[in-house]
C-alpha positions in Angstrom: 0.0 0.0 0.0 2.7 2.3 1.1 4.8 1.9 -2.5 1.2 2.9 -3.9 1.2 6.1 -2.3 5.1 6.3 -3.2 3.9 6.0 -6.8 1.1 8.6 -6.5 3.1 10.7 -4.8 5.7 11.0 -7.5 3.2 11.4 -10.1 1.5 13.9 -8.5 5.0 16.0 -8.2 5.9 15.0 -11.9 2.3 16.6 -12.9 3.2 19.9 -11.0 7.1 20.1 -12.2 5.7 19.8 -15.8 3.1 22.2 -15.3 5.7 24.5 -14.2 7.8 24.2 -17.1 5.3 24.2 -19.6 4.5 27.6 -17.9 7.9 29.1 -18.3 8.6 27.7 -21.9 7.3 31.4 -23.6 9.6 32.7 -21.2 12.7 30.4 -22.5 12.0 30.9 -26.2 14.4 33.5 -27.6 12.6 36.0 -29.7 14.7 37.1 -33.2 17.2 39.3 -34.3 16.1 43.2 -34.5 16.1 43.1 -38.3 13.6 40.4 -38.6 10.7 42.7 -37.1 8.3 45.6 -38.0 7.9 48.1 -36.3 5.5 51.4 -36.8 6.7 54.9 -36.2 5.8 58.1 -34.6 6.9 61.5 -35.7 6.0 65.0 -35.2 4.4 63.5 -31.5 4.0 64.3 -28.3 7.0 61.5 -26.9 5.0 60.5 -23.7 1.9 60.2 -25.6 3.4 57.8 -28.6 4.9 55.6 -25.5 1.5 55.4 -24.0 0.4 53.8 -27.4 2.8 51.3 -27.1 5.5 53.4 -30.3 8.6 52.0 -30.2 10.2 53.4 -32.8 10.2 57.7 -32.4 12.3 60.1 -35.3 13.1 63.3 -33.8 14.3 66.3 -36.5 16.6 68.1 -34.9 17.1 71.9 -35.8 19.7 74.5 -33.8 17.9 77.7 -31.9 19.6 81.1 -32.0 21.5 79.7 -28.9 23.3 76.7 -30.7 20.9 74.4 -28.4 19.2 71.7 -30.2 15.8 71.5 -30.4 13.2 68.9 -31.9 10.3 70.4 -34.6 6.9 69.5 -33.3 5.5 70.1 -36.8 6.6 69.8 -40.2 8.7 72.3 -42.0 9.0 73.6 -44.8 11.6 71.4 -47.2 15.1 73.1 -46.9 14.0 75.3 -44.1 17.2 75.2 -41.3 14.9 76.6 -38.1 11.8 75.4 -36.5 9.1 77.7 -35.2 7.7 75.8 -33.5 9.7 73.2 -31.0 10.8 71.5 -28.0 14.3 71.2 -26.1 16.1 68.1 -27.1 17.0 68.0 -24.0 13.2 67.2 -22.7 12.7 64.8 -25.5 15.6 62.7 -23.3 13.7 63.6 -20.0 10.7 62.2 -21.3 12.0 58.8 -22.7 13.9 58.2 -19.5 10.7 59.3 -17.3 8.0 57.0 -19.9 10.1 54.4 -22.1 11.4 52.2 -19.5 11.6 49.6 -18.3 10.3 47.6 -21.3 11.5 44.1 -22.4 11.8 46.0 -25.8 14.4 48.7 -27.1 13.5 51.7 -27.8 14.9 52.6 -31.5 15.6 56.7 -32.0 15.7 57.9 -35.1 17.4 61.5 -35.1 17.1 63.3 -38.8 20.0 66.2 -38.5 18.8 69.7 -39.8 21.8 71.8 -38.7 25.7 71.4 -39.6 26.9 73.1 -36.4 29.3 70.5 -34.3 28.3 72.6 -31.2 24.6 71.3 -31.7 25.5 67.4 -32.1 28.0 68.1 -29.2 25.1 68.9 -27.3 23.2 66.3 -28.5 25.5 63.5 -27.2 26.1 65.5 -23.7 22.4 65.2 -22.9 22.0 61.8 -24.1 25.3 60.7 -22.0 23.6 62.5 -19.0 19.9 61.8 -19.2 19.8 58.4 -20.9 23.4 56.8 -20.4 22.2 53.4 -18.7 20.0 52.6 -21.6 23.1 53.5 -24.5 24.8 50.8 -25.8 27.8 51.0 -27.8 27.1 47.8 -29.8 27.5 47.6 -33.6 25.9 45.5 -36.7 22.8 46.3 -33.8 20.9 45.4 -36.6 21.4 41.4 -36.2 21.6 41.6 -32.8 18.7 39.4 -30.5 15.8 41.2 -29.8 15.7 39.6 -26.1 19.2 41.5 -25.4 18.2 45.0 -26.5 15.8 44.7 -23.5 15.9 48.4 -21.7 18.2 49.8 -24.1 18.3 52.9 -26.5 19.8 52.5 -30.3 20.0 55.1 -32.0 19.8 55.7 -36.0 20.7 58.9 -37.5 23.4 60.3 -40.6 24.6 62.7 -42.5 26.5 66.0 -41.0 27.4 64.3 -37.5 30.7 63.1 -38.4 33.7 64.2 -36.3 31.2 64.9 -33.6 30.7 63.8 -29.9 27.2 62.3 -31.3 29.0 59.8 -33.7 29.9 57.3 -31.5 26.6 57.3 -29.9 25.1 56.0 -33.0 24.4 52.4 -33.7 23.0 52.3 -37.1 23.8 55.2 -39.7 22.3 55.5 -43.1 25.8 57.4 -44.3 26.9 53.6 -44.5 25.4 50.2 -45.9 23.9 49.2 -42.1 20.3 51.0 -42.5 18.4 52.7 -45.8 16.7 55.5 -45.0 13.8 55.1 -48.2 10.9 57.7 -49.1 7.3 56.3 -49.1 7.7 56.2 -52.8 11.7 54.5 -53.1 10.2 52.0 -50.7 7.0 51.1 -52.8 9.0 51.4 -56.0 12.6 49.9 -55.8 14.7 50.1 -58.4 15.8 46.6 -58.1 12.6 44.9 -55.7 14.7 41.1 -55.3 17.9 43.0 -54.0 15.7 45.3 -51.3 14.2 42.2 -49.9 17.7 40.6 -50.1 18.8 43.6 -48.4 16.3 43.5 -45.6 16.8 40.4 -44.4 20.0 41.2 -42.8 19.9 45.0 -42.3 17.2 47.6 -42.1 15.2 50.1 -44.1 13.4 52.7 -42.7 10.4 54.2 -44.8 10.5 57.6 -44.2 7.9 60.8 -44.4 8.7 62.9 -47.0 7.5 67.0 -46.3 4.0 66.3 -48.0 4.1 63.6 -45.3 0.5 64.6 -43.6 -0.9 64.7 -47.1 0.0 61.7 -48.6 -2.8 58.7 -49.3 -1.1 55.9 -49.4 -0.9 52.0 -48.2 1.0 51.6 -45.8 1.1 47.7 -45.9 2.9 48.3 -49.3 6.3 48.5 -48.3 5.7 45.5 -46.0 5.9 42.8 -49.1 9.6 44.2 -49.4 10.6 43.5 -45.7 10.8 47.1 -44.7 10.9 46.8 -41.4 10.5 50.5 -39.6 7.6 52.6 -41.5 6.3 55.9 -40.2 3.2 55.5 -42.2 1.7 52.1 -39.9 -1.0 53.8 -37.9 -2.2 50.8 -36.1 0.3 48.5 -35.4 2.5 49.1 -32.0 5.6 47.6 -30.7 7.5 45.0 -32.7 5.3 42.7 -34.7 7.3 39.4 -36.4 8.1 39.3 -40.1 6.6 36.7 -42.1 8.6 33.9 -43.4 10.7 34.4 -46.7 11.2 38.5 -45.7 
């Protein structure tokens, strides 16, 4: 009778460990490399407001005020135009993703359009983001094929163009000045020049579909660049955090 109980016993325990296990299995399962997901953007928005929505992906145009202090355009300007009216501190923007955008078991990706060639501005830049946001920077390169599950809590930040030589530049993990990230109009991301070497492309980097200055105006599909593999488009409107490509992208 005893070795009965024995038996039960054991079974009973053997239920519950499995039960267990089956329960932390999601938890066990590493999720993909950054390039293999879409994600929808947010520009010309409120920062705690696109967080609340569950944005992980945020492009900040950055302009120089008549102090040499960057600031962020809450609106879009004119093409060519080298001041915003109307703005906020950049220095805010990095209050407000260290105060809303973590922790999260996702990154946060910055994207950080230049508008201004002064080397004081980007100096700037990099002194507020070493200040504000430092625990979430990471100095990591080829980010782009890097596990999603070990960007956890952490900042990457895409930007190009007139930063070079600057305290910013080495703050920024993916550049569209080299072959690591496109940056692609609505219109160069629904009609590639060459469609087999974009998806090619894709599957081990990143191309960002970007608003063009007619940006609010523009009636498009914003699924369209999708069948390419474009994975970060600031034309999905209902889509939030990182959503898996489909196989074959």
């Amino acid at each position: 009778m005893k070795w009965i109980l024995v038996v039960l016993l054991l079974a009973f325990l053997g239920y519950l460990i499995s039960e267990e296990l089956r329960g932390k299995v999601p938890d066990l399962m590493s999720r993909k490399r950054l390039c293999d997901y879409y994600a929808a953007g947010s520009v010309f928005e409120d920062i705690p407001t696109a967080l609340k929505r569950g944005i992980r992906l945020i492009e900040l145009h950055v302009y120089s005020d008549e102090r040499d202090q960057p600031v962020v355009a809450t609106q879009p300007q004119n093409n060519g135009q080298d001041f915003a009216e109307q703005n906020i501190s950049f220095e805010q923007c990095c209050i407000d993703i260290v105060n809303d955008a973590f922790p999260s078991k996702d990154p946060l990706i910055l994207s950080i359009v230049p508008h201004t060639q002064k080397t004081i501005v980007w100096d700037r830049v990099a002194d507020h983001l070493t200040s504000i946001v430092r625990r979430q920077l990471t100095g990591l390169r080829d980010i782009q094929i890097t596990p999603i599950d070990k960007l956890a809590n952490r900042l990457i930040i895409v930007s190009g163009g007139p930063i070079q030589g600057t305290k910013f530049e080495p703050l920024v993990n993916l550049s569209w000045s080299d072959s690591g990230v496109r940056r692609l109009s609505y219109n160069e991301a629904l009609h590639p020049r060459d469609p087999k070497e974009l998806k090619r492309f894709n599957r081990d980097f990143i191309s960002i579909v970007s608003p063009d200055p007619e940006f609010k105006n523009l009636m498009v599909n914003p699924n369209m660049p999708l069948a390419y593999g474009c994975q970060w488009n600031f034309f999905l409107k209902n889509s939030t955090g990182f959503v898996e490509k489909p196989e074959g992208l």
